[in-house]
C-alpha positions as CSV (number, residue, x, y, z in Angstrom):
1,X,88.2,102.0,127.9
2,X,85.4,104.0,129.4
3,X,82.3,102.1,131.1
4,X,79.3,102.6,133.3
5,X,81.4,101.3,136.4
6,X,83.3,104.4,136.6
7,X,80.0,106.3,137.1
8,X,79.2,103.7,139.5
9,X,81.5,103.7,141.9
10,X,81.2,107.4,142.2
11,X,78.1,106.2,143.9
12,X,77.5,104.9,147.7
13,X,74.4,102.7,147.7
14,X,73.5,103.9,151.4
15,X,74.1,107.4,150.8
16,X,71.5,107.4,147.5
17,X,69.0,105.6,149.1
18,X,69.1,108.2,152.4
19,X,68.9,111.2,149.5
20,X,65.4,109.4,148.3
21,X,64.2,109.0,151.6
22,X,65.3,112.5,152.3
23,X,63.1,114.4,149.5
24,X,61.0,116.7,150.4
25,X,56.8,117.6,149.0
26,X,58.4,120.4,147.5
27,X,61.3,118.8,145.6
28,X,58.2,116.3,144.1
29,X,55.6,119.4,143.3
30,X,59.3,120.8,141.4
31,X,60.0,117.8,139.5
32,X,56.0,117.8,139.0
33,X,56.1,121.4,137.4
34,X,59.4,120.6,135.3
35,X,59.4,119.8,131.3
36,X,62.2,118.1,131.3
37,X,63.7,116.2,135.2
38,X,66.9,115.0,135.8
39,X,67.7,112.5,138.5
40,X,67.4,114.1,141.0
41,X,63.8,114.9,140.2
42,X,63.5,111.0,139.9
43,X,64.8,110.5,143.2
44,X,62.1,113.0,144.6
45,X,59.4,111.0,142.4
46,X,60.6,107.7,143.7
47,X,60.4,109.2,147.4
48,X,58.0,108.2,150.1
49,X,57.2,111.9,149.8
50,X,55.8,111.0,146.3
51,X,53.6,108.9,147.7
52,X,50.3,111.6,147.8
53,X,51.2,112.8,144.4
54,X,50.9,109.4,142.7
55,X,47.5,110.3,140.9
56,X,49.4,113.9,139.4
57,X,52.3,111.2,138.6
58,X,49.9,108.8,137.0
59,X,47.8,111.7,134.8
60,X,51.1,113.2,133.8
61,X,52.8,109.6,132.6
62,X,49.5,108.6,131.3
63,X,49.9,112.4,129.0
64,X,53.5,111.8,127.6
65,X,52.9,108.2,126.6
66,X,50.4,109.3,124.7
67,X,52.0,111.9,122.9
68,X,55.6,109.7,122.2
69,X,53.5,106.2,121.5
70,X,50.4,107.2,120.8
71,X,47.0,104.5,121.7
72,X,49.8,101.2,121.3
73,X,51.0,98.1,122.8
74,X,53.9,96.0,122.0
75,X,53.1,92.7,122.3
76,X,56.0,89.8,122.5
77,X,55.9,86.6,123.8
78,X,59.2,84.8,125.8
79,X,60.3,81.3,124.0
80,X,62.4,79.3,126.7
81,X,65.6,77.3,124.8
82,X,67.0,75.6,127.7
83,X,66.8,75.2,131.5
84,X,70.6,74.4,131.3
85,X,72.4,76.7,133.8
86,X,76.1,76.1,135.4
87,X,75.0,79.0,137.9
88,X,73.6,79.0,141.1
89,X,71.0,82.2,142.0
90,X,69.0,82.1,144.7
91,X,65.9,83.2,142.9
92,X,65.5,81.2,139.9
93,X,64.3,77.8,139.5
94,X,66.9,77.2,136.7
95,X,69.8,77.7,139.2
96,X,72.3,74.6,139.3
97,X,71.9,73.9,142.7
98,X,67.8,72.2,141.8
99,X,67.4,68.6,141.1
100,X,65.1,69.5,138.1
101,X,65.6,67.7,134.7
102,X,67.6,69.8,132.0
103,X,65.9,70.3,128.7
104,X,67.6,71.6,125.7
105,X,65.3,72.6,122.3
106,X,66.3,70.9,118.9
107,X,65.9,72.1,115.8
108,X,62.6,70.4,115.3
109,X,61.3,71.3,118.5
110,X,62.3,74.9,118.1
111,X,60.1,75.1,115.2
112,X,57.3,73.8,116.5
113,X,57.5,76.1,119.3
114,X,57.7,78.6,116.7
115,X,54.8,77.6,114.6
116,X,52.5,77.7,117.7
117,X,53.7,81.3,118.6
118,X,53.5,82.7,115.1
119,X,49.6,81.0,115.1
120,X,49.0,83.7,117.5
121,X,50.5,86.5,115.3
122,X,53.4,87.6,117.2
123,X,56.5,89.0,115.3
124,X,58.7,89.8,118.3
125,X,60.0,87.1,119.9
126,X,62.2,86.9,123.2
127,X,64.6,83.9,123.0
128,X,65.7,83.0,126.4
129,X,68.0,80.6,127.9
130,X,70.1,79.1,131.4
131,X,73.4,80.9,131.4
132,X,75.4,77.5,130.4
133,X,78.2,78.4,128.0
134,X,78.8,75.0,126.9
135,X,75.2,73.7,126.3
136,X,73.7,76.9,124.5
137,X,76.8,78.9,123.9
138,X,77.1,81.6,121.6
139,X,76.8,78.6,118.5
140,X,74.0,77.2,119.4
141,X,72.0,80.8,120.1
142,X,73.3,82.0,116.8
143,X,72.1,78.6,115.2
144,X,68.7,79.4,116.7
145,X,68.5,82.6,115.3
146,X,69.1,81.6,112.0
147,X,67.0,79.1,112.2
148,X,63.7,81.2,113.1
149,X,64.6,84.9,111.5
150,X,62.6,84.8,108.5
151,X,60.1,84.4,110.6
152,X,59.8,87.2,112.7
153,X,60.3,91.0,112.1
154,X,62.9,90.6,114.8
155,X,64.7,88.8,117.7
156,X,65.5,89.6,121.3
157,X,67.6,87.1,123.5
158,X,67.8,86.8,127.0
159,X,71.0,84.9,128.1
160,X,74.1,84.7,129.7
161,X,76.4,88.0,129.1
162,X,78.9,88.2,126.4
163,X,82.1,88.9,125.1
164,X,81.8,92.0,122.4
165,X,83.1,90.0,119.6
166,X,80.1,87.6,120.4
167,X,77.4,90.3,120.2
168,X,78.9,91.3,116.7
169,X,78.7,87.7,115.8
170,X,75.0,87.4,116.7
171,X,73.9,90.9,115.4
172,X,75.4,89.9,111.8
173,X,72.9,86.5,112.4
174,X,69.9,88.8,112.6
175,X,69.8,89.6,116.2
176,X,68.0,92.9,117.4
177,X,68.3,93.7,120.9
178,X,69.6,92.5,124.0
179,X,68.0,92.2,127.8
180,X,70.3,92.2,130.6
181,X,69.4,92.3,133.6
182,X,71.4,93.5,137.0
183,X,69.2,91.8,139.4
184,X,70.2,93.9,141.6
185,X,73.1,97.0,141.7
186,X,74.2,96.6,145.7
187,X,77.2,94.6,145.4
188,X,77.3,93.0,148.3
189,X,73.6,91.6,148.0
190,X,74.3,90.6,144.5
191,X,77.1,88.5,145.5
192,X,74.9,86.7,148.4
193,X,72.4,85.6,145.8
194,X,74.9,84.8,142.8
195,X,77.7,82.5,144.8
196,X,78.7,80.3,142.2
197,X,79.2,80.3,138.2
198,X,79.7,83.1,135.7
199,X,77.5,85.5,136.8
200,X,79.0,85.8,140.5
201,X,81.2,88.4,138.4
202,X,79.6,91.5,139.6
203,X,81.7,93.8,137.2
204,X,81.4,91.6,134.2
205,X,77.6,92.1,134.2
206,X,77.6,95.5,135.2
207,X,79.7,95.8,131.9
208,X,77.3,94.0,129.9
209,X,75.5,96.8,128.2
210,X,78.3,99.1,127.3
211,X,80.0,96.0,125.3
212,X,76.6,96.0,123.6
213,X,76.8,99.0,122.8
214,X,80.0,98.8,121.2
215,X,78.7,95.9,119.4
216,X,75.9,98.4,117.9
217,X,73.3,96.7,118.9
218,X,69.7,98.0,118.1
219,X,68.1,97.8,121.1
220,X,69.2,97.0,124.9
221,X,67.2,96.4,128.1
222,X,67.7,97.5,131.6
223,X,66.0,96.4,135.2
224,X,66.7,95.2,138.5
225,X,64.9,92.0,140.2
226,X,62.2,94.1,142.9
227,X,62.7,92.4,146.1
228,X,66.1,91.8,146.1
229,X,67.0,95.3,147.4
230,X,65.7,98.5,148.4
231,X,63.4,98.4,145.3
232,X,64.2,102.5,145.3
233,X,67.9,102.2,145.2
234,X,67.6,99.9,142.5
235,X,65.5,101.9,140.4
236,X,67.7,105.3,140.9
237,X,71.3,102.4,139.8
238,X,69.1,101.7,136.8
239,X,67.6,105.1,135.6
240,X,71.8,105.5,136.1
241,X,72.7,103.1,134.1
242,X,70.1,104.0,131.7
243,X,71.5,107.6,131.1
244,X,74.6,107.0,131.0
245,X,74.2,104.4,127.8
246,X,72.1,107.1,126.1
247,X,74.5,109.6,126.4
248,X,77.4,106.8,125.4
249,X,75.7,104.6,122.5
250,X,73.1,107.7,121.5
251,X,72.3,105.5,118.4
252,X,70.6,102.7,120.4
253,X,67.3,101.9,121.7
254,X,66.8,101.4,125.0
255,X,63.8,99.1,127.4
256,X,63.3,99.2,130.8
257,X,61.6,95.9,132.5
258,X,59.9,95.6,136.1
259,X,60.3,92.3,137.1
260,X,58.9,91.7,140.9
261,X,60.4,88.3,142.4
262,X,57.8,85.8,141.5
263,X,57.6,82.4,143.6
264,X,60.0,79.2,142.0
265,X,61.3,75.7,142.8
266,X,63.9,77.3,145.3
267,X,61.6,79.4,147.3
268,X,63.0,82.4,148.4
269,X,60.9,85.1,149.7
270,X,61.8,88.9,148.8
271,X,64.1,91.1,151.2
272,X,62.3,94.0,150.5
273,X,58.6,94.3,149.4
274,X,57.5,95.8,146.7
275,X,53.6,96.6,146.7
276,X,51.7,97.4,143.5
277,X,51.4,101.0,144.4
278,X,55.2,101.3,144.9
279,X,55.7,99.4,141.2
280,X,52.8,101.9,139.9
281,X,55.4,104.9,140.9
282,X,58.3,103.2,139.9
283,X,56.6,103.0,136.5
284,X,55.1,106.6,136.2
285,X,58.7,107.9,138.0
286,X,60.3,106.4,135.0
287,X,57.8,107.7,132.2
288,X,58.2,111.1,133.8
289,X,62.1,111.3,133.4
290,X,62.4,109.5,129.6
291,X,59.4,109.9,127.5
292,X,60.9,108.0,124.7
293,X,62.6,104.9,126.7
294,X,60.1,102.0,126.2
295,X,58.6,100.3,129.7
296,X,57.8,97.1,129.3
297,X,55.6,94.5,131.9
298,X,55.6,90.9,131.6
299,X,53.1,88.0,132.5
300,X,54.8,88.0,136.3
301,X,52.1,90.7,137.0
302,X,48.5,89.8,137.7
303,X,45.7,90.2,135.4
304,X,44.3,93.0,137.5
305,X,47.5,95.1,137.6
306,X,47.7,94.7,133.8
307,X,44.7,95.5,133.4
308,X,45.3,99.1,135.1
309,X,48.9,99.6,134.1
310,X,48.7,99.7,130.3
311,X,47.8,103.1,130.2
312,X,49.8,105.0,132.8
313,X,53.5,104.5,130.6
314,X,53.8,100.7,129.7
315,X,54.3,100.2,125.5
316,X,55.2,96.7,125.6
317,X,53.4,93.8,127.4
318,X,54.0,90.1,127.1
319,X,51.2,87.3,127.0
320,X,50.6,83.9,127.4
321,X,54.4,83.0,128.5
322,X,55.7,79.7,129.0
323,X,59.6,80.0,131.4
324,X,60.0,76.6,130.4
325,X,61.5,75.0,127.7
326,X,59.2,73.4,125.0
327,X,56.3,75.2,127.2
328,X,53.9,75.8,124.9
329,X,53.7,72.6,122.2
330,X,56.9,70.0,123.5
331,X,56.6,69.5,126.8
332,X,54.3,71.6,128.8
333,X,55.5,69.7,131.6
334,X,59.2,71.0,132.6
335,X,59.5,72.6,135.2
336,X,59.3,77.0,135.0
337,X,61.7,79.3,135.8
338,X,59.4,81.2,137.9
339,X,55.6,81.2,138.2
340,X,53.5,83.4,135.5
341,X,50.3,85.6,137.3
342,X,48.9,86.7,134.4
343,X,48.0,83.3,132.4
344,X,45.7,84.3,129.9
345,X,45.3,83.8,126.3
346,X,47.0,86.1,123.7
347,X,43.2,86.6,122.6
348,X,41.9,87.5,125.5
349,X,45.0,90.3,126.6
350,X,44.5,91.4,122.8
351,X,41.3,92.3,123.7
352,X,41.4,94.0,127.1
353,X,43.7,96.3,125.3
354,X,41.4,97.1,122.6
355,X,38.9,97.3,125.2
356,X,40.3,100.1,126.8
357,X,40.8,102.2,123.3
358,X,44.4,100.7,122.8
359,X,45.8,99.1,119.8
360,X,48.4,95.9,119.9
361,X,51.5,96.3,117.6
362,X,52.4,92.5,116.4
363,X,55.5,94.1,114.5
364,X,56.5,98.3,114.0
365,X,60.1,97.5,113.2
366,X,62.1,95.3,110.9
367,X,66.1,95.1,109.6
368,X,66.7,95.1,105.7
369,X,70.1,93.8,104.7
């Protein structure tokens, strides 16, 4: 059965990442010229050689996301399950290895969570969870969904990776897409900072996404942890990945995420920095080789950045997160998963966007059955 890790390991991590540092001003002015780029013009745009064109970079993704999305914003906010996790990662503050107290959302509390989110007007919700199999297995995350899908136009999940058979299961509940994460695509590095539980299983998640797509799922979502790795490398493994699926599952959707390592209860401090200039290029690098894959940024980001991002290729933004369980109504208290930057009201992010001549989608998509 075919999968993205035969296209992967056609690949040497130290050999891509010398290509990018390798590119040339005139491979970037090409890939600037061109209609249509492939990845090697990405590599040139992720390039320290990009660096002086970033402005031509941002006016040019600014221009195509435009013309695909027109003046709009996703919005969707993150609701946290359960801090339960039989894994131990090295960046997360949910990791099994920190004496924090486990929390695990009842019905009751679910709903309550629930009515405080749809007070705000969101229809997209992002259900997330500890990767903990026997806490908030694939029964208790279809349960959820069932329980909340009349209420919103549709449901993303965030948890541990699954079987195919399992996808099906949840898809026929009402679920709509899928975000899965690599953290990082060196495999040596990803094993480091995933030593224990399920997801020490490099393969198995780098599988993830193409037993999604056999599951026919509507939507999936790609990105790598910046500051685990060469935040280059990464990016090149994901746009990879990302091409791959959309020549494989061409019926899906696909979102690309930017998460920066944010500070949590275990403290690490990132490998590799990432700067807000760099994480502007990633962004406009991406818009500039997919118009029509959607970017999304979350609350990890400061309200400054936001502020100046929205219109150079983002579509979807989060607001007002909670990465605990029970965050915004049960228990405020538990500890997060990571820190959020960006902490202000729905209201206030609803109008910064409007501000700036940009209108916030609560809902542009919904499943009939």
């Amino acid at each position: 059965m075919q999968s993205f890790k035969n296209v992967f390991n056609s690949y040497a991590w130290n050999d891509v990442l010398a290509n990018i540092h390798n590119k040339t001003a005139t491979e970037v002015e090409i890939a600037l010229t061109k209609q249509k780029r492939n990845l090697e013009d990405f590599k040139a745009l992720l390039s320290p050689a990009a660096a002086p064109y970033l402005e031509q970079m941002a006016v040019q993704s600014k221009a195509i996301t435009k013309k695909r999305f027109g003046n709009t914003i996703q919005m969707y906010i993150p609701m946290y399950l359960s801090n339960e996790c039989q894994n131990i990662c090295t960046y997360c503050g949910f990791s099994m290895t920190n004496k924090i107290p486990r929390r695990t959302l009842t019905d009751a509390e679910i709903l309550k969570e629930v009515a405080f989110i749809k007070s705000k007007g969101y229809d997209h919700i992002l259900l997330v969870t500890g990767e903990a199999n026997k806490t908030v297995g694939v029964p208790y995350i279809k349960h959820a969904i069932e329980l909340i899908k009349d209420k919103f136009s549709n449901i993303t999940i965030e948890v541990q990776p699954l079987n195919q058979n399992e996808y099906e299961t949840l898809i026929e509940a009402g679920l709509y897409a899928v975000l899965v994460y690599q953290e990082t695509y060196h495999e040596a590095e990803y094993k480091k900072h995933h030593p224990k539980g399920k997801k020490s299983n490099f393969n198995y998640r780098l599988e993830t996404p193409d037993r999604l797509g056999r599951a026919g799922v509507h939507k999936i979502g790609l990105g790598a942890l910046f500051g685990l790795e060469d935040w280059r490398a990464d990016s090149f493994f994901t746009a990879l990945h990302l091409k791959y699926l959309q020549k494989t599952y061409w019926k899906t959707k696909y979102s690309i995420s930017f998460p920066r390592l944010r500070p949590h209860s275990g403290g690490l401090e990132p490998k590799v920095e990432m700067t807000d200039k760099d994480l502007v290029q990633t962004i406009c690098a991406f818009r500039l080789l997919d118009e029509d894959v959607e970017l999304s940024l979350s609350t990890r980001e400061s309200e400054t950045f936001r502020n100046h991002i929205v219109h150079l290729g983002i579509t979807s933004v989060s607001a007002e997160s909670k990465t605990n369980p029970g965050g915004y109504t049960v228990d405020p208290q538990t500890l997060e998963q990571f820190e959020i930057s960006d902490e202000r009201p729905t209201e206030t992010i609803a109008q910064m966007l409007k501000k700036q001549g940009l209108e916030p989608v609560w809902k542009d998509w919904q499943h009939f059955k």
